[in-house]
C-alpha positions as CSV (number, residue, x, y, z in Angstrom):
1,X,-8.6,6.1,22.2
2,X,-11.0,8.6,23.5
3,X,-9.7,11.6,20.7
4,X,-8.9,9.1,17.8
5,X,-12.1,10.0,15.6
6,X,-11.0,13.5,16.3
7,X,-7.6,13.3,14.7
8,X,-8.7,11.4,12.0
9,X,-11.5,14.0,11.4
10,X,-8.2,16.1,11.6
11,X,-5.5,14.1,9.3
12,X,-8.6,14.0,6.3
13,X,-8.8,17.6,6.4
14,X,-5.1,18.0,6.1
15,X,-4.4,15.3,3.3
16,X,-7.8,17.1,1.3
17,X,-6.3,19.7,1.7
18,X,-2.4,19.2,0.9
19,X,-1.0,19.8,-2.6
20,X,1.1,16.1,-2.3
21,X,-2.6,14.5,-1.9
22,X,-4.1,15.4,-5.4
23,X,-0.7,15.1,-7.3
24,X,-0.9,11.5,-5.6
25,X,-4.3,10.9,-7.0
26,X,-3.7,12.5,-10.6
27,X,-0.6,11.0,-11.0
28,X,-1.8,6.9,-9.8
29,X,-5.6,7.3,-11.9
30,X,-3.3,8.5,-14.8
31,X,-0.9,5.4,-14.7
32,X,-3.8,3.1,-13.9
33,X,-5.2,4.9,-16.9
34,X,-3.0,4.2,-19.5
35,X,-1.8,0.6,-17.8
36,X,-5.8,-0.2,-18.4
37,X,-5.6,1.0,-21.9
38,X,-2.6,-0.6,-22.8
39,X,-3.6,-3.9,-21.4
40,X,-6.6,-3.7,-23.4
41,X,-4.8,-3.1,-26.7
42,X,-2.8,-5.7,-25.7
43,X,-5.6,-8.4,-25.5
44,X,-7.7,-7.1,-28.6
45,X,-4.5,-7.6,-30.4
46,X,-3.0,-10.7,-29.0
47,X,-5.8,-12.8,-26.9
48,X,-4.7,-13.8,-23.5
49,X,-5.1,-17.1,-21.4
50,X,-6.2,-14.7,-18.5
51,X,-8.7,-11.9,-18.3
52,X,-8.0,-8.0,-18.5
53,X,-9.0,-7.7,-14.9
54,X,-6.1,-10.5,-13.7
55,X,-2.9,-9.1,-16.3
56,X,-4.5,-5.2,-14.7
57,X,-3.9,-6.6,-11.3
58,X,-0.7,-7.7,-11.9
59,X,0.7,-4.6,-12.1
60,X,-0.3,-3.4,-9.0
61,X,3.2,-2.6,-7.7
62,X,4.0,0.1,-10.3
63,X,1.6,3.5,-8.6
64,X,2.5,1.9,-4.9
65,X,6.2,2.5,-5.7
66,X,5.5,6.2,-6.1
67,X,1.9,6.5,-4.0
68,X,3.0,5.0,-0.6
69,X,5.8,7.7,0.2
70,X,3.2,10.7,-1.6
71,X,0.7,9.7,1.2
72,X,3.0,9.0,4.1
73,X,5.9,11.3,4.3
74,X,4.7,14.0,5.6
75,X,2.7,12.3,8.3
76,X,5.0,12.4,11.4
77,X,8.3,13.6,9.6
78,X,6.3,16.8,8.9
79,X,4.9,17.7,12.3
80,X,8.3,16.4,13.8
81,X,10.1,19.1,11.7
82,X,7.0,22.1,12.5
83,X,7.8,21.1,16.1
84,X,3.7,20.4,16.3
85,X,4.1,16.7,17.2
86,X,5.8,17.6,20.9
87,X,3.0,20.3,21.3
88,X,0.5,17.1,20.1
89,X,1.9,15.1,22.7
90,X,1.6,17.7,26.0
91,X,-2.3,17.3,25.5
92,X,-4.3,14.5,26.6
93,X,-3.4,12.8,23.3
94,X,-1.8,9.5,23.2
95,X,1.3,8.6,20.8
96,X,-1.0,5.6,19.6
97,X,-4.2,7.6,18.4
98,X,-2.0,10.1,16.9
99,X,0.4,7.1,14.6
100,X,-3.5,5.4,14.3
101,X,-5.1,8.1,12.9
102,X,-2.4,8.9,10.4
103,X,-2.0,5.9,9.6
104,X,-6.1,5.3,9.1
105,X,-6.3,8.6,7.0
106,X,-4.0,7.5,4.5
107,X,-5.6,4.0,4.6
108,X,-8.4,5.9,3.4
109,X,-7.6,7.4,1.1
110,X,-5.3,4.6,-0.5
111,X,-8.4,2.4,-0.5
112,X,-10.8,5.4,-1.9
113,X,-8.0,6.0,-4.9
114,X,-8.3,2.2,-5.9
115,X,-11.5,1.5,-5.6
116,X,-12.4,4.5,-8.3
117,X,-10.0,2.8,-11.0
118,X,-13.1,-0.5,-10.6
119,X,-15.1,2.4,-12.9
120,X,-12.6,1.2,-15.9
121,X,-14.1,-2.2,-15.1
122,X,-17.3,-0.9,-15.2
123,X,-16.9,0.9,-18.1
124,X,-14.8,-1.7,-20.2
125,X,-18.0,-3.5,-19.7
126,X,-20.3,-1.5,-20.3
127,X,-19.2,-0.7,-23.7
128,X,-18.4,-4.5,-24.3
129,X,-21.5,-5.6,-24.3
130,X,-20.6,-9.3,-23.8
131,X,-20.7,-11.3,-20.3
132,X,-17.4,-12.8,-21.6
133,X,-15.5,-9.9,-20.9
134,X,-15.9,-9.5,-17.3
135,X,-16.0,-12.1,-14.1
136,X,-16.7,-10.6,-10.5
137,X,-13.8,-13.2,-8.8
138,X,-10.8,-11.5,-10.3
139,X,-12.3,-8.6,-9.2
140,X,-13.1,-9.3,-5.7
141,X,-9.9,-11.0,-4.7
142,X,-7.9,-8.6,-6.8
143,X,-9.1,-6.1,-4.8
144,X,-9.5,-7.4,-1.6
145,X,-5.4,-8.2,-2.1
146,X,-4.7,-4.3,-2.7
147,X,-6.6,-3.4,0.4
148,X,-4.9,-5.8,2.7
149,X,-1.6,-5.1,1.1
150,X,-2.2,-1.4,1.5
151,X,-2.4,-2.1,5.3
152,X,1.4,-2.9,5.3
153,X,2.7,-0.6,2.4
154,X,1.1,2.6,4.4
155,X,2.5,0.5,7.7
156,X,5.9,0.7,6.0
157,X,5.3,4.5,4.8
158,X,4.4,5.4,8.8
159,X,7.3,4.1,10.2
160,X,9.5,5.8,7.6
161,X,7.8,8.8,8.7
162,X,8.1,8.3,12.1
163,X,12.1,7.7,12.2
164,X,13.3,11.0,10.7
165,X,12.0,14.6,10.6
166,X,12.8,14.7,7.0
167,X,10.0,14.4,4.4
168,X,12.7,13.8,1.5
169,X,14.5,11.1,3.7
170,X,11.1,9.9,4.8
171,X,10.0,9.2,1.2
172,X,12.9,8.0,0.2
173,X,13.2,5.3,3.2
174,X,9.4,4.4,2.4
175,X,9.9,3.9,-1.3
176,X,13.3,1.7,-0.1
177,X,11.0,-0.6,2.2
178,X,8.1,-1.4,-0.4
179,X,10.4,-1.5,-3.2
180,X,12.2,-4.3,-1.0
181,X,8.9,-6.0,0.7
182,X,7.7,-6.2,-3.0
183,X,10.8,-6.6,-5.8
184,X,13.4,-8.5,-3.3
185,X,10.8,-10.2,-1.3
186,X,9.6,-11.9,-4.8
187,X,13.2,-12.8,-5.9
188,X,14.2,-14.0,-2.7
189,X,14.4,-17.8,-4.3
190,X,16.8,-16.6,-7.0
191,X,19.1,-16.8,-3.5
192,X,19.1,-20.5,-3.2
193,X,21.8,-21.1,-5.6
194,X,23.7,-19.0,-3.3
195,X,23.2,-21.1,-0.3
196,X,22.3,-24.7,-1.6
197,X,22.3,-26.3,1.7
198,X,19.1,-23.9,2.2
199,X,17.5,-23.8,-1.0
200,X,14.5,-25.7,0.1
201,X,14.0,-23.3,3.3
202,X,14.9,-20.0,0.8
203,X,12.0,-21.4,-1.4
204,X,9.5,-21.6,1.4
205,X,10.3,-18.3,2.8
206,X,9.9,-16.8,-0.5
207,X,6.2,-18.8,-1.2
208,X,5.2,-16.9,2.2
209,X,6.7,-13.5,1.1
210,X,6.4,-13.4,-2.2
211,X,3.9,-10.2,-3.4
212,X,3.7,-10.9,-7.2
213,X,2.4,-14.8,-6.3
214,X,-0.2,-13.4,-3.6
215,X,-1.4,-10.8,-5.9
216,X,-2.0,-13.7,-8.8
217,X,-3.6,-15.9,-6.4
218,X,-5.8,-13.6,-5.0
219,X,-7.0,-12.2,-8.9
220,X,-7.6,-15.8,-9.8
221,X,-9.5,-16.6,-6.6
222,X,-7.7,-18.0,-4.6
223,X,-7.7,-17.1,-1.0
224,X,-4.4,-18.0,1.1
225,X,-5.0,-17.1,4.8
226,X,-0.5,-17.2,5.5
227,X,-1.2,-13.7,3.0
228,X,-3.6,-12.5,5.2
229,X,-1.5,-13.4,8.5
230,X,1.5,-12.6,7.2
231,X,0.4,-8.4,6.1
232,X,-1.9,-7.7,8.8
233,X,0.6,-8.9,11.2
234,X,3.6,-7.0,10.0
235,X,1.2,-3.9,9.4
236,X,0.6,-4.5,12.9
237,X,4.2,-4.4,13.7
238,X,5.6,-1.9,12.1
239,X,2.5,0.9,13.3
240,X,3.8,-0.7,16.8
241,X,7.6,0.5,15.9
242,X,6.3,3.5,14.9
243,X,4.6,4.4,18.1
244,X,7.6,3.6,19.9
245,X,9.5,5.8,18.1
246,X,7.0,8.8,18.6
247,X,6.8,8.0,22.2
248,X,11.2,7.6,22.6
249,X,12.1,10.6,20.3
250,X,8.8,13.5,21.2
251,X,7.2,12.0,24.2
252,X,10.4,11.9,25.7
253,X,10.8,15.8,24.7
């Protein structure tokens, strides 16, 4: 892992400097704009059981849909298709540091992009006047949920990257697998009236996989440790597929 810091170094300079990168930023603070907005509207006018912090986390999924793929197609499909990534991979440079550094620049950033939308908080706040408003829990777990999800979702985005040299088919394959790992994985339970004989073993597996019921236990404060296994494992895994795949389709070249 001796040149790791220096592809990273490397991989920030290109996503700063990539057109994909700001379109990505403009597009999620201008969603999480108007979602803020609207949820306040929505609670001046009509007085919900939970706070504006929890119903804004809730919505997490809708900018992941569209920012995972922004941030992770190009990544390997990009220098697969320049024919950089075999060049890459002649130096002393290992398949791991380079899928790790990628992967850690886009982490990055993901984290950097969310934790500028906690000035709404901030600024909801500020103008509330009134300690009612605003409680630091929500907050805390709601973020510290879309940074460990963000570990798999950019996971997801790598390998996507890392099984094609197309950055269409790339972002299209990474939308697929978040879109899936959040949307299916949360109706998965809906299946046990397929298969009744299973439904109690359907309805597990979907309590350990389902995104929407992390996400609302980590805004309210509560703090399941099978969430925590269960992303940073499969992150885990899939940056391991994806440095196979680096390794079996360029190394190999």
């Amino acid at each position: 892992m001796r040149h790791y810091f220096t592809l990273l170094r490397n991989e920030i300079w290109r996503l700063l400097i990539s057109p994909g990168t700001y379109i990505a930023a403009f597009l999620f603070l201008l969603v999480m704009g108007f979602m803020f907005q609207w949820l306040l509207q929505l609670y001046t006018s009509d007085p919900q059981d939970e706070t504006p912090s929890s119903l804004f986390f809730r919505l997490f999924f809708v900018p992941v849909f569209f920012m995972v793929p922004l941030l992770t197609m190009r990544s390997i499909a990009d220098e697969r298709s320049s024919g950089t990534i075999e060049t890459l991979l002649t130096t002393p440079v290992t398949a791991t540091e380079v899928v790790l550094s990628k992967f850690s620049a886009s982490y990055l950033y993901y984290c950097t992009l969310w934790f500028i939308t906690s000035s709404f908080h901030i600024i909801f706040f500020t103008f509330a006047q009134s300690d009612t408003f605003i409680d630091p829990y929500p907050l805390i777990g709601g973020y510290s949920y879309i940074f460990l999800s963000g570990s798999l979702f950019l996971a997801l985005g790598i390998f996507a990257s890392s099984i094609t040299r197309s950055q269409l088919v790339a972002g299209i394959l990474g939308f697929t697998l978040v879109f899936g790992f959040i949307v299916v994985g949360s109706n998965v339970e809906d299946l046990s009236v397929l298969a009744a004989g299973q439904a109690h073993w359907i309805r597990q597996f979907s309590d350990h996989v389902d995104a929407l019921q992390h996400m609302g236990d980590f805004s309210t404060g509560i703090i399941d440790t099978r969430a925590i296994v269960l992303y940073l494992s499969c992150a885990a895994t899939f940056l391991f597929l994806s440095i196979l795949m680096v390794e079996y389709r360029d190394g190999a070249s």
